[in-house]
N, C-alpha and C positions, 0 to 999 in steps of 0.2 A: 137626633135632637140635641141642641148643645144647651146641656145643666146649669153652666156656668155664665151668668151676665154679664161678666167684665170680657167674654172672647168675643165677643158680636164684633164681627171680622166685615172691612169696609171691601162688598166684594161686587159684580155684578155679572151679568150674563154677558160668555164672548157674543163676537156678532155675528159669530159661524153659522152657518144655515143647518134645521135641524138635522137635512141626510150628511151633512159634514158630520155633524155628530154624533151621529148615530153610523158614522163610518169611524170615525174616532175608537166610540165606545168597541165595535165589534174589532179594532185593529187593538186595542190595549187587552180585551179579552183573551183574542189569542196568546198575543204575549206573554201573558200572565197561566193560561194553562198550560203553555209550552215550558213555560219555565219550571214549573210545579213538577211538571213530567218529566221531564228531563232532571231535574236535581234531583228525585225520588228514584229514580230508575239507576241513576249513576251510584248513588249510596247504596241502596239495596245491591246494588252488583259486587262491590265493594267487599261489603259485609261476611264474616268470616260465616263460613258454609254449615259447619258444623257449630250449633247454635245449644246445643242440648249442656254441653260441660265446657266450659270459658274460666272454671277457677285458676285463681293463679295464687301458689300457696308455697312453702320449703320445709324440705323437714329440718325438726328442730325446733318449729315457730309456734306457734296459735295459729289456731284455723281462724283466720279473721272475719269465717260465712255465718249467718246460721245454720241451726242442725240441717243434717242430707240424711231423708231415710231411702234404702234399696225398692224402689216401685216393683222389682221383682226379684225372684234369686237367680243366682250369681256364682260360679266359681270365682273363688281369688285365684288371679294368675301370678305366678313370680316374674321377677323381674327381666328383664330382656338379656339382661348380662347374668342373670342367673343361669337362663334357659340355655343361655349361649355354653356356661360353662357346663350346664350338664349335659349338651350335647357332645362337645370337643372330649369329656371324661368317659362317654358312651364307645366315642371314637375310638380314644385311645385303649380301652378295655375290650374289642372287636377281634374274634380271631376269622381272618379272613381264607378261606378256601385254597385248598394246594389238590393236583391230582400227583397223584403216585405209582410213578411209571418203572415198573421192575425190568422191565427190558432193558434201558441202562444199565442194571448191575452186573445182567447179564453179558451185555456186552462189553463191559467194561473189563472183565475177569475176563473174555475172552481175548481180548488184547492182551491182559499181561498174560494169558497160558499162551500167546504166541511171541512173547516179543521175547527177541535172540541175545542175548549176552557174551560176554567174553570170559570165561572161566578160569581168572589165574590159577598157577598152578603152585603148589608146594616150595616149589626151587628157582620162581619166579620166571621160567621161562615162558616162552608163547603159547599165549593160550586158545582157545578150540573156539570158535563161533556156533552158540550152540544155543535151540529150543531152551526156556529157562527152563521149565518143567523137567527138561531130559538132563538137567547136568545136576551129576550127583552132590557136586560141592554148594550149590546155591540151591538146590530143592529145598533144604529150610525156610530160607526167606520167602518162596513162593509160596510155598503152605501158610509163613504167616502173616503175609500182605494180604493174602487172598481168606482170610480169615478174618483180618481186619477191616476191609471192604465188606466183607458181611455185615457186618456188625456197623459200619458208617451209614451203608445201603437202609439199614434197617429205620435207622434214626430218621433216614434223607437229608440229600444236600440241595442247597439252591445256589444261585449267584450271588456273591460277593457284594455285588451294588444293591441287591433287591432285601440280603440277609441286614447290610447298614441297614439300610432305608426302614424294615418294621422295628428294629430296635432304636433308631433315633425317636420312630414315631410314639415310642411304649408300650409296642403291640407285645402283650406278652406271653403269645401261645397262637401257633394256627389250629386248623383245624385240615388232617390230611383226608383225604376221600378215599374209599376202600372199599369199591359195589356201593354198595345201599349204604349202609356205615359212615361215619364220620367222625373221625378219634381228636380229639381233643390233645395236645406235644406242646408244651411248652418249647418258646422261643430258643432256648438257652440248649434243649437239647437236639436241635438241626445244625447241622454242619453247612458250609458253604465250603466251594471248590479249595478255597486259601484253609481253613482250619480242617479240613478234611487231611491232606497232604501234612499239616502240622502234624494233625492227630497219629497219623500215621509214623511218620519220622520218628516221633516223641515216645512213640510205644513200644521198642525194636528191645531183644534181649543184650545184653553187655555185649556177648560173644561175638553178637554181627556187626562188620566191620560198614562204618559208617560208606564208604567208597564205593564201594560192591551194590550196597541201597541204593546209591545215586545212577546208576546204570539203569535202573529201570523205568526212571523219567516218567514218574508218576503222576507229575504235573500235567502233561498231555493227554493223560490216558482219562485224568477224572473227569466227569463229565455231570450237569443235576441231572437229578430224578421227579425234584420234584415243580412243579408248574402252576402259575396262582390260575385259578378259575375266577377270572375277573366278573365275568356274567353274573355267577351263583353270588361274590360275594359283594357285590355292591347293590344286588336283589335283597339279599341280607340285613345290607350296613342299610338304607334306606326302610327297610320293614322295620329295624328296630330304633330309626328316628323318628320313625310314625306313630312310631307307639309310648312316644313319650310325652308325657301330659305337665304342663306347665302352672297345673291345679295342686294348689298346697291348700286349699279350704273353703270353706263355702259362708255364702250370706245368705239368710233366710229374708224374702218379704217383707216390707214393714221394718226390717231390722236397722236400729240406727248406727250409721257409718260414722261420722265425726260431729261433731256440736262447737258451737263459738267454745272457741276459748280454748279449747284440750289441744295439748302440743303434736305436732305431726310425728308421730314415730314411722320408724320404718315399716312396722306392718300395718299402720293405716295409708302410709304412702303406694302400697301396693292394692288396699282393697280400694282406695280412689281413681288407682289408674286402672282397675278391672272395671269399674264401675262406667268410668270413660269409655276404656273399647266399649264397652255392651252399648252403650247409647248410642256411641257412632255408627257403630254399624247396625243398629236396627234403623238408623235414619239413612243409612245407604242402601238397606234391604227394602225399606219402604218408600212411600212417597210422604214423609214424614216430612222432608227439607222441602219441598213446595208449599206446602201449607205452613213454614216457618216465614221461608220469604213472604208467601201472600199476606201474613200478618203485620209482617217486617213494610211492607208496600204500603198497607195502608194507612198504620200509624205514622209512617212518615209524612206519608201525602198528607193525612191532616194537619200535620205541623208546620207543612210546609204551607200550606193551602192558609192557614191562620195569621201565619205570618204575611202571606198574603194582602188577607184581607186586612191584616192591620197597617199596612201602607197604604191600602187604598183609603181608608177612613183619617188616617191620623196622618199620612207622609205625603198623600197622592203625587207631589213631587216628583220623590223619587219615581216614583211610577215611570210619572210624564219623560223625564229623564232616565233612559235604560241604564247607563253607566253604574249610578247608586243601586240602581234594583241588582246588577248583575256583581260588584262589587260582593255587597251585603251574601247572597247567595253562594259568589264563588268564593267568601272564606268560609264558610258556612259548611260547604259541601267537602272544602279540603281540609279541615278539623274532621269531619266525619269519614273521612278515608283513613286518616292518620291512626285515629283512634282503632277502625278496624283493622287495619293490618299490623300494629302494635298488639291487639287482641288475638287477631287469627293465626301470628306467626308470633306467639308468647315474648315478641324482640319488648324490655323493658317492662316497666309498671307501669297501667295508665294514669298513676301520680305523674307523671314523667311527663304531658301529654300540656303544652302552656296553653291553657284554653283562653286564659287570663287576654290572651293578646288580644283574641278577637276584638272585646268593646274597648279597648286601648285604640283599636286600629277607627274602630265603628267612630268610637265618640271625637277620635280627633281629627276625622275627616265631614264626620254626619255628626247627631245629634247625641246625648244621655240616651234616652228614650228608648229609640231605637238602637242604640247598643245594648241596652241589659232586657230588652224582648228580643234581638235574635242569638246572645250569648246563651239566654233560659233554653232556646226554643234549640239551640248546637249540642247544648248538655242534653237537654232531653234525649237527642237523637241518638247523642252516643252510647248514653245510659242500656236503649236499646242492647246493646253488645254483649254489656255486662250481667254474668247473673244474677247480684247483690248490688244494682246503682245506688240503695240509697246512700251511703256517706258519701260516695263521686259527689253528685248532687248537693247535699249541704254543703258539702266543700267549695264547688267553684258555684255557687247560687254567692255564698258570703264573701267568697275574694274576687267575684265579679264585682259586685258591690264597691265593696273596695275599692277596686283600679280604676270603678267610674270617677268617684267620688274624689278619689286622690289626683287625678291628671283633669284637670279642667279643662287647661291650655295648657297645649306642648308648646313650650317657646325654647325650651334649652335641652339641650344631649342630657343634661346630668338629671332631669327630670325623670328619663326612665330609668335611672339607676335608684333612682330614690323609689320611682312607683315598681321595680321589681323587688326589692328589698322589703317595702311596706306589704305585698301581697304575699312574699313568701312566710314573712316573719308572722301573718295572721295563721296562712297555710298550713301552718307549723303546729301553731297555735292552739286553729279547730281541729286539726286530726289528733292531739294529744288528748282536749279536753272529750274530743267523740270518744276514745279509743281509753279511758278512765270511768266516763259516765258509764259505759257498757259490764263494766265491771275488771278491765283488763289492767292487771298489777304492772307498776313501773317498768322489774327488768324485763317483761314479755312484751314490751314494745318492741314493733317489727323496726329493725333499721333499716332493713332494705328499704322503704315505705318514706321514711326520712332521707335516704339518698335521693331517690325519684323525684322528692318534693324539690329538695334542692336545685337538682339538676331541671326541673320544670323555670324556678328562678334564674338559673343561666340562661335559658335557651327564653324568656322573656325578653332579655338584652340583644335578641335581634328583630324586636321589633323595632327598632331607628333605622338600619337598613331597610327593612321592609317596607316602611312607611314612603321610601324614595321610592321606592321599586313600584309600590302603588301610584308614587303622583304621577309618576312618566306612562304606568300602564294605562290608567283608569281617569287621566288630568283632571287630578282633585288638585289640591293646594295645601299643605298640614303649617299650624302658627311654624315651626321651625322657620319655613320658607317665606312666611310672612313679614319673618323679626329679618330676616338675611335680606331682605327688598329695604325696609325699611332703613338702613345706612344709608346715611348723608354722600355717603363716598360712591354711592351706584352712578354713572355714568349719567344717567336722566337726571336724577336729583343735582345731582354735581353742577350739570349745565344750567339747569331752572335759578340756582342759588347765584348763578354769574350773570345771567344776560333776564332773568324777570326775577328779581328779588322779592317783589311784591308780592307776587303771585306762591311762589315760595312762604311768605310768611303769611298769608291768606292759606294756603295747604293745613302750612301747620297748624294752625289756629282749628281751621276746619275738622283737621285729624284728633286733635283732643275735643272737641265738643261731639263729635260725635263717638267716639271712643267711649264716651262718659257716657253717652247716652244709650251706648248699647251695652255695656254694662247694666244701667238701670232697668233696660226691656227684655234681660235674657236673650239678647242676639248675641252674634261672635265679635266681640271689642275688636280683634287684634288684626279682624280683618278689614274691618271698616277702617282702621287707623289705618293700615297699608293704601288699600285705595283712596284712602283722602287725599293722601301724601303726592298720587299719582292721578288722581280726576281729572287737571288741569293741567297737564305737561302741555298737549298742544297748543298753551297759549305762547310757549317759548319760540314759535317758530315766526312769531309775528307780535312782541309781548306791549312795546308802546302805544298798539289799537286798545290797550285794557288796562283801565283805569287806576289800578293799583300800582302799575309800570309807569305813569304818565307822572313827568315834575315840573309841569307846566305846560308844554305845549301838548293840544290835542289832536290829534291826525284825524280825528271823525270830523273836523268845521269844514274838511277841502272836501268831504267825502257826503254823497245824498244818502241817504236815510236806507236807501234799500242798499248800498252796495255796502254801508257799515255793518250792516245785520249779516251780510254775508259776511264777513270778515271775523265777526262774532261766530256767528255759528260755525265757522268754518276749525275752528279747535278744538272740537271733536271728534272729525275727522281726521285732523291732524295730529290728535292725540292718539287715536286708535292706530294710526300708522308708525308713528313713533313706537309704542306699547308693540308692536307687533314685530319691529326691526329692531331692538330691542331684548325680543322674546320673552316680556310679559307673561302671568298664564292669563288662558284666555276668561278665569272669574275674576283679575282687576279689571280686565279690557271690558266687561260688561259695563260696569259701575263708568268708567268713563264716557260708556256712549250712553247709559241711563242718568245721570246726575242731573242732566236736565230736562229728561224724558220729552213729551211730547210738547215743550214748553216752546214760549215765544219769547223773542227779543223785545219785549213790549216798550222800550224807549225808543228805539225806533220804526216800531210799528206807529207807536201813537204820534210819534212826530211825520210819520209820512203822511198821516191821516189829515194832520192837520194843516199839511202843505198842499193836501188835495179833498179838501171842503165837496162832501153832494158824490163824492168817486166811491162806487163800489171798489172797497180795497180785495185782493187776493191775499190771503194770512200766508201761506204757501210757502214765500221767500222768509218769508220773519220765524218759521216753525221750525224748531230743532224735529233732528230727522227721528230720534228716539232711539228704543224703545222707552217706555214706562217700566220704572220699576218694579221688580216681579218676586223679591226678597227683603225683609227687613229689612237688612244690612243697605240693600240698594234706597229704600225709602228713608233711611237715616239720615245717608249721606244728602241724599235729595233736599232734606229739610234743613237738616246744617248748612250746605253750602249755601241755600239762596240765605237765612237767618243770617249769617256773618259777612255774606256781602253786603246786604239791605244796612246792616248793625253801623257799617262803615261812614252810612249818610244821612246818621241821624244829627238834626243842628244842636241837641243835647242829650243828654243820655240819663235820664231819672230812671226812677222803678216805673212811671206808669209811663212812657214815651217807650221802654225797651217791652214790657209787658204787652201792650198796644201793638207793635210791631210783629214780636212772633205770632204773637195770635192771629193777627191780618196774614200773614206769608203762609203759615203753617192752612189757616182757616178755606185760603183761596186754592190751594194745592187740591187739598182734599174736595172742596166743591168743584175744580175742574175736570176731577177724575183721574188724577194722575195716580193714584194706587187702588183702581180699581182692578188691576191685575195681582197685586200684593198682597201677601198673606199677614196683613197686619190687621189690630184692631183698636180699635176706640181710646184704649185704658193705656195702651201703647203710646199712643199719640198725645194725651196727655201728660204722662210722664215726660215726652220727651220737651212739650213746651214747658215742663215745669224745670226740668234739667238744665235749658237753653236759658232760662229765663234768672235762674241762680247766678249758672258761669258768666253769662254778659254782663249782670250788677258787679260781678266781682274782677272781669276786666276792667269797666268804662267807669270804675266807682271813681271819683275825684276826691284827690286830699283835701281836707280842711284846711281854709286858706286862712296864714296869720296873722294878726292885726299887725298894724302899723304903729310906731310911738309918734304923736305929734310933738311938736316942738318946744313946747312948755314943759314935757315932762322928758326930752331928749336933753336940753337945758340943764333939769335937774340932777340926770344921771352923770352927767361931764361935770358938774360942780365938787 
């Protein structure tokens, strides 16, 4: 029921038969659940999985949530790169498995009690090839190489590469295997094949002659003993990574973790991200996350579903027209993807997140209205995401506001510099004064929170691209594109100005009376001024048939009454084909084929009528093709243009003779029915005769004519 007396909207029943309509209704139905389901289905998909902890905080800062108490207890885990480094310290503090094989030493020692020498002699002559053990001059050294191999044997030696390798690693002790037994050798006291041979050479009495040593090619003969038990010790290294616990403390139940306002230190930074593992993974362990989504489902759906039904009630339009329904919805849907994957994948602050554009985008292509109900109805949804939406929410509720309020009409680029600048600088504004009312001291303002906000203001500077990107997607039309038609220098205008001048300043005349008038009724001025401009092109392609073109001779006296009307009607036509080779969009092409909607060439209808007295006439030929105007905007122009050509053939022009006029023109439109498809009302209609009825007193106003001197007192002034 409408509350309001002044909307009683001049409308009537189509003349569709009722199964038409009721095929109608059951085809917009579908439409409309489908869309509900699908946009609900694609954001909930969207939506970050794990729903339980979404804080996003630094240490250093204020917790900017309120209090978090532990719903249950909890080990504190240390930090990843702790756990890391007390693993790698574990590692390196590891003594890994050697088995120790005595048979080596054995054999070893039995190579040198075999291997043969050359025994100088006293007087340096030639010396004996002889068992070393058997020669009386070198048995020394054999006793004490083979002594010192004991005692190397004892320690054990490995390989060179393997003896590097645990000492780069800071292994600093194995463990050698002995039966059952496992002894515990520091690194530094096993030999490898190269220090073995050192050690040896290095330990000899003054007396032995270094030469004599070198004959025994000790190099060859050494061989390890000892051999890593890789099995035993990575069975080992592994048991005792297991057994390392990444628990430095515990939270009791109930126990409170952080509160607004207390700065993030490092060890609250660790009992919030134990806090986090535990909830995720009980919602991995459970079915916790389905019944997240399912909640997540249905509070969307109603938002969606409301939003819905607020178009059908207040827009139905856009209904009727999918484009606006789909528009509206697919920014709607892609704020709400943004927001979640900026959430699920911590990329940014959702300060950062320009929600601002949407009714920028809404209100300069569709209406106010409906931009700050589907901007409410985007935030809402995002909110969703967050675990503490509400300053999200006061924030862009108040600088949606804003952006309505401030961009009325996009007619200039510099418009959105000025409405991102205005929205930020509130931006700023309300998060300072939120972020003090709460109790939070100056220097504990988060700056991160202030870059975010900023950079949410630069990335509002691409809604002017966007706004293209949308008129080519979705053929809308934004005032930019309006004010850019509206130059004199456009090729259509150009030509109209050269070859029907009249019709041209007939345009323009029309383009400000109605411009003015949709000003006055809340319609879009800037677009009814564009189509005024352009209503009448098609009469250039034939301009001397119309009246405003003619300077004297008239081509209608050679022509009978039906083939004028054709001639008339026929620039319509001929406009809409112009307009369309051209590339017009196709909402001026509307207004050109509606301006005179279902109307008739009634001067020469009534003149044929009256050439053919007692004849049932056919209306038919005399009938413009239409349609009837179906928008304000189209019903403005309707009533401006017939008002200022009728205005033209008044034989004078007072208040009550122009008064008299609109009234009849405006009066007889509305009783023929030609906006009964038009979402106009009453209060509208009269405004607009009172509008029309202003400006024409103040075109046709005539100056005060000045007296004359007669001759007696012309006389007197020459004397």
């Amino acid at each position: 029921m409408n509350l309001n007396p002044f909307r009683r909207r001049i409308t009537a029943n189509s003349p569709k038969s009722r199964k038409q309509q009721q095929r109608d209704n059951i085809r917009q139905w579908i439409f409309k659940s489908v869309l509900a389901l699908v946009v609900t289905l694609v954001i909930v998909y969207f939506m970050p999985r794990q729903g339980g902890f979404n804080y996003e905080y630094r240490i250093g800062r204020p917790w900017p949530y309120g209090a978090i108490y532990a719903a249950q207890k909890f080990n504190i885990e240390m930090s990843d790169s702790a756990y890391h480094a007390k693993q790698d310290s574990m590692s390196r503090t590891f003594q890994p498995y050697y088995d120790a094989d005595d048979a080596v030493r054995l054999r070893v020692k039995r190579q040198l009690h075999d291997l043969r020498v050359d025994e100088l002699a006293d007087n340096d002559t030639a010396s004996r090839h002889l068992p070393l053990w058997k020669s009386v001059l070198l048995r020394p050294y054999y006793i004490h190489v083979s002594q010192l191999l004991d005692t190397i044997y004892a320690h054990g030696i490995m390989s060179p590469h393997e003896y590097d390798s645990l000492r780069q690693h800071g292994t600093p002790a194995i463990r050698i295997i002995d039966g059952n037994k496992a002894t515990s050798r520091p690194l530094a006291d096993i030999f490898s094949t190269t220090s073995a041979y050192e050690y040896i050479v290095g330990n000899q009495p003054d007396e032995f002659a270094p030469a004599i040593l070198r004959q025994f090619n000790l190099n060859t003969i050494l061989a390890e003993n000892l051999t890593c038990d890789r099995i035993k010790s990575e069975q080992e290294h592994d048991a005792l990574i297991n057994e390392i616990t990444n628990g430095i403390g515990i939270v009791m139940a109930g126990e409170k973790i952080v509160d607004r306002g207390e700065l993030i230190t490092p060890a609250t930074d660790l009992k919030l991200r134990s806090y986090r593992t535990l909830i995720n993974s009980q919602q991995q362990q459970d079915d916790r996350n389905h019944h997240t989504n399912g909640g997540r489902f249905v509070l969307i759906l109603t938002i969606v579903s409301l939003l819905i039904s607020y178009l059908s009630l207040f827009r139905r339009d856009y209904i009727e027209h999918p484009r606006a329904s789909l528009l509206l919805f697919a920014l709607l849907t892609l704020f709400s993807i943004a927001a979640s994957l900026m959430v699920g994948h911590h990329f940014f602050h959702i300060y950062a997140l320009p929600c601002c554009m949407l009714p920028i985008i809404v209100r300069v292509f569709l209406d106010s209205r409906t931009a700050y109900i589907f901007h409410v109805g985007t935030v809402l949804i995002i909110s969703l995401t967050l675990n503490y939406p509400y300053e999200f929410l006061i924030f862009q509720l108040i600088t949606g506001l804003i952006a309505i309020q401030n961009l009325r009409e996009l007619s200039q680029r510099s418009q959105i510099i000025h409405t991102a600048a205005i929205i930020t600088f509130f931006y700023i504004l309300s998060y300072t004064a939120y972020e003090l009312a709460i109790g939070t001291q100056l220097q504990d303002l988060d700056r991160y929170a202030y870059i975010s906000i900023l950079v949410s203001g630069l990335f509002l500077l691409f809604a002017y691209p966007l706004l293209w990107i949308l008129e080519k997607s979705f053929g809308f039309i934004s005032d930019v594109t309006l004010v850019e038609l509206t130059n004199i220098n456009h090729p259509l205008l150009q030509r109209m100005t050269e070859v029907a001048p009249g019709t041209f300043q007939h345009s323009m005349q029309v383009a400000n009376l109605a411009s003015e008038v949709a000003k006055q009724v809340g319609a879009k001025a800037q677009l009814v001024r564009t189509a005024a401009l352009y209503h009448d092109i098609g009469k250039i392609e034939r301009p001397v048939f119309f009246t405003e073109n003619q300077s004297g001779a008239n081509p209608h006296k050679h022509l009978t009454p039906l083939k004028s009307a054709e001639v008339i009607i026929a620039h319509v036509a001929n406009g809409l084909a112009l307009a369309e080779s051209h590339n017009l969009p196709p909402v001026i092409r509307r207004f050109i084929a509606t301006h005179h909607g279902r109307g008739m060439a009634k001067y020469f209808y009534i003149t044929y009528c009256n050439q053919h007295p007692g004849e049932d006439v056919d209306r038919t030929p005399f009938t413009y093709k239409g349609p009837n105007p179906e928008t304000i905007e189209e019903a403005i122009l309707m009533m401006c243009d017939s008002v200022e050509a009728a205005s033209r053939s008044l034989p004078e022009y007072t208040e009550e003779s122009i008064s008299q006029l609109v009234d009849r023109i405006i009066d007889t439109q509305v009783s023929e029915g030609y906006f009964q498809e038009c979402n106009i009302t009453f209060r509208q209609i009269a405004i607009t005769k009172s509008v029309l009825k202003d400006r024409l007193k103040n075109i046709y106003h005539t100056r005060i004519s000045y007296p004359e001197l007669n001759a007696a007192a012309d006389k007197r002034d020459n004397a």
